[in-house]
C-alpha positions in Angstrom: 16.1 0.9 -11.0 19.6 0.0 -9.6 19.6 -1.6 -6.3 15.7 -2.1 -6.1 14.5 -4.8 -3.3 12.9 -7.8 -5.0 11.0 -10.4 -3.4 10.7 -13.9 -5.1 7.8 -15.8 -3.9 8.3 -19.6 -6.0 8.3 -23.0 -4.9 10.4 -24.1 -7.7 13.7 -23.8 -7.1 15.2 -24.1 -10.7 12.5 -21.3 -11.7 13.2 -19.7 -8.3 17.3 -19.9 -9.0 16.9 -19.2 -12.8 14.6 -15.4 -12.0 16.9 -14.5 -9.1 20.1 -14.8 -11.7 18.1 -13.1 -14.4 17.7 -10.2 -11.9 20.5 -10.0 -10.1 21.9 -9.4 -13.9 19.8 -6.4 -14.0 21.4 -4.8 -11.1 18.0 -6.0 -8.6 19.1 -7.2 -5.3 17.0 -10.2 -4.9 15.4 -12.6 -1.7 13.5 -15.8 -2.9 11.4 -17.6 -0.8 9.9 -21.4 -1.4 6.8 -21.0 0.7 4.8 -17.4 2.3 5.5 -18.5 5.7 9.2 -17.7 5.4 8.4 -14.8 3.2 6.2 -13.1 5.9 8.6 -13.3 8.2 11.2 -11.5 6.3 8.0 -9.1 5.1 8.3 -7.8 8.5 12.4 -7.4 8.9 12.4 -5.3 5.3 10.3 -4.3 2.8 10.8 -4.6 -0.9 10.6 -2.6 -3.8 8.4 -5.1 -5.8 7.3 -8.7 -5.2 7.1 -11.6 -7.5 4.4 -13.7 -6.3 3.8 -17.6 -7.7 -0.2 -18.7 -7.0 0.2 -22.6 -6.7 2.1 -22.4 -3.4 2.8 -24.4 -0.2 0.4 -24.1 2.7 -1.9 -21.4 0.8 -2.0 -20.0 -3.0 -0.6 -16.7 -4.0 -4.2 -15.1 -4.3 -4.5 -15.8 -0.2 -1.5 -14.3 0.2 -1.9 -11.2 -2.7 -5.0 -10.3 -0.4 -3.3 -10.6 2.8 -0.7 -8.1 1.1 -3.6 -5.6 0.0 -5.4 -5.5 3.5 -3.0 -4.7 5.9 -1.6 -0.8 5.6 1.9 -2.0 6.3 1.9 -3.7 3.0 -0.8 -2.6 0.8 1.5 -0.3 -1.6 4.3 -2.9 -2.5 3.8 -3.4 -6.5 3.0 -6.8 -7.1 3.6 -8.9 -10.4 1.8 -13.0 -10.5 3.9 -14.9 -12.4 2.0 -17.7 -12.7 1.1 -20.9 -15.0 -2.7 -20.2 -14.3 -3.1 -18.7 -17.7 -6.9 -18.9 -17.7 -9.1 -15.2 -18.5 -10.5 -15.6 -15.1 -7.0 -16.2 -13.3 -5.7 -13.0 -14.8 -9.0 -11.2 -13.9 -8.9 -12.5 -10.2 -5.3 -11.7 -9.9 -5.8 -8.0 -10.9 -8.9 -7.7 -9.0 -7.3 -8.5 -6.1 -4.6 -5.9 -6.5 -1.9 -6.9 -8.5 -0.4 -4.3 -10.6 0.4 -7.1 -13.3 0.6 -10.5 -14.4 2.6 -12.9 -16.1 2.3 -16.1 -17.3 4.6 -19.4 -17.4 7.0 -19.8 -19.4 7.9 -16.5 -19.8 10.9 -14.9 -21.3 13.3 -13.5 -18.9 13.9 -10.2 -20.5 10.1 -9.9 -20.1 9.8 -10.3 -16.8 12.7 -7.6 -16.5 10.9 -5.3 -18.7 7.7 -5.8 -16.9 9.0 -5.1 -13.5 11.0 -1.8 -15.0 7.4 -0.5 -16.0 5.5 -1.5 -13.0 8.9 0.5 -11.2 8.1 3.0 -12.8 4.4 3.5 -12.6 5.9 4.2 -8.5 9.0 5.9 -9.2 7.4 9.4 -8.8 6.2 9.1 -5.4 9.5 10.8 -4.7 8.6 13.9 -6.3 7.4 16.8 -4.4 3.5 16.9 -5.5 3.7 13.3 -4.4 4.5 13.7 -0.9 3.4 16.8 -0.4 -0.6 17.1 -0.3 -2.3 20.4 0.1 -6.4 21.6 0.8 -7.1 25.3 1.6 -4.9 26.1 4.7 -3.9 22.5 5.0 -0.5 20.9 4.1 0.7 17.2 4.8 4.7 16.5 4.4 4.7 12.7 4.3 8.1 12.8 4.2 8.8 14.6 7.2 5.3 13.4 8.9 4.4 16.4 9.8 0.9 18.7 9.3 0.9 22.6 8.9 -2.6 25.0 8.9 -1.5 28.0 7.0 1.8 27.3 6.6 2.5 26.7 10.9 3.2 23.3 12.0 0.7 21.8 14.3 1.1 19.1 16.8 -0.7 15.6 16.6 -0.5 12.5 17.7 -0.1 9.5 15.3 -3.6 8.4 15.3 -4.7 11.7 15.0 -1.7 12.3 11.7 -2.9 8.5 10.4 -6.9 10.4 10.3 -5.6 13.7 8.8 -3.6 12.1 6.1 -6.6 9.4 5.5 -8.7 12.4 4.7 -6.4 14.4 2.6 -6.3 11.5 0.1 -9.9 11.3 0.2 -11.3 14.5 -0.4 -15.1 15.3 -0.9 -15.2 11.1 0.2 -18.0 10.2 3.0 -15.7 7.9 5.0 -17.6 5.3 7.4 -16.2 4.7 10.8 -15.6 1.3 10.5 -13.1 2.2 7.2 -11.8 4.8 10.1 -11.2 1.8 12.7 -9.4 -0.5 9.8 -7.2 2.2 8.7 -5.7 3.7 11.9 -6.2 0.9 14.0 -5.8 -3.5 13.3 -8.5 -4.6 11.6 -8.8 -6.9 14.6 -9.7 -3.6 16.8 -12.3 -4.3 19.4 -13.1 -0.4 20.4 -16.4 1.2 20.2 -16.9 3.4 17.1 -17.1 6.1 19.7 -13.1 6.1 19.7 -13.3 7.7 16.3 -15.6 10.6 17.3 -13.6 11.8 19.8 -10.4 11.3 18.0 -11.7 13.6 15.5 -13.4 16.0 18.3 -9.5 16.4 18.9 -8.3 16.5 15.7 -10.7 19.0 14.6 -10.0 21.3 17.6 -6.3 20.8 16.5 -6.1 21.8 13.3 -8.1 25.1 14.9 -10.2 26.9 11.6 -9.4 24.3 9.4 -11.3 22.0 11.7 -14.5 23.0 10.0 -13.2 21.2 6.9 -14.2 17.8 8.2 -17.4 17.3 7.8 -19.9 15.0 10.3 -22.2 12.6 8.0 -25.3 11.8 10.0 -25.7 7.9 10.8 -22.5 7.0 8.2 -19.3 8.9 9.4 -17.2 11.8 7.9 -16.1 13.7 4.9 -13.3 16.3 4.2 -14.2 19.1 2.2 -12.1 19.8 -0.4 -11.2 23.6 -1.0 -10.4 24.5 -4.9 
């Protein structure tokens, strides 16, 4: 886990000071930040390996900003530990629900917050493995790695909406996908195109991945599916 990005999200410094030592220790490199504003900002400089993230915050709580995290791609796959003195049932529940991979509760032992983030590092640390980055269906294979699509083994040429729709599907086989989850996924949330946009984006995406094409799947009146071949 050596030289793994941490964020610190806590508005109290001596807690803030006393993690950030406890980590640093551990061989983390380590950013804390007192308040989300500042650690939105540097969200967008660098990303981190895990985040820490406090819920009674300045300017809005750490579940506001947990689901900020889970709905916007950029972010959405950054592990996320509360460390929180909300200790309630329904504070744990919420917290999970709204994405968080884990949860901690104040005061808590440093070497257990150590040996939480190790397993939550871990739970990710095989996305670097080849059957991680590399999905398959019938004639179809995705290299997220090297972004790039291949129909029986020959690499084809899209464009980056049209990659962003391919890989959506691949990780959602046999899924009937609406086009309004289409519209959030490869385009802001805030998009103000006609659903139409998404037809013909996958008119040309079908046409380009020439007989595997027929994989995907037109649902009439809700959207589209990729077949999955076995």
């Amino acid at each position: 886990m050596q030289d793994k990005l941490i964020y610190i999200v806590e508005d109290d410094n001596d807690i803030l000071e006393l993690m950030t030592y406890s980590l640093k220790a551990n061989s983390f490199n380590v950013c804390g930040f007192t308040d989300p504003i500042s650690f939105y900002h540097q969200l967008e400089n660098e990303l981190p390996s895990l985040i820490l993230l406090d819920v009674m915050l300045p300017i809005e709580d750490g579940f506001e900003v947990l689901k900020k995290l889970k709905n916007n791609k950029k972010y959405k796959d950054i592990p996320v530990i509360i460390c929180s003195a909300k200790s309630t049932e329904i504070n744990k529940v919420s917290g999970l629900n709204f994405g968080a991979d884990d949860y901690l509760c104040k005061p808590f032992g440093l070497m257990e917050l150590n040996a939480r983030i190790n397993a939550v590092l871990r739970r990710y640390s095989n996305s670097d493995d080849e059957e991680q980055y590399i999905l398959k269906n019938g004639p179809l294979t995705i290299d997220t790695k090297r972004h790039a699509a291949y129909v029986n083994n020959e690499e084809i040429t899209l464009t980056l909406k049209e990659y962003d729709l391919l890989l959506f599907f691949m990780k959602r086989l046999n899924q009937v996908i609406d086009r309004n989850q289409l519209i959030e996924y490869v385009w802001d949330t805030d998009y103000l195109g006609e659903t139409r946009t998404i037809d013909v984006h996958i008119g040309t995406l079908r046409k380009n991945l020439k007989e595997a094409g027929k994989l995907i799947s037109t649902v009439r009146g809700v959207g589209y599916r990729m077949d999955e071949i076995k």
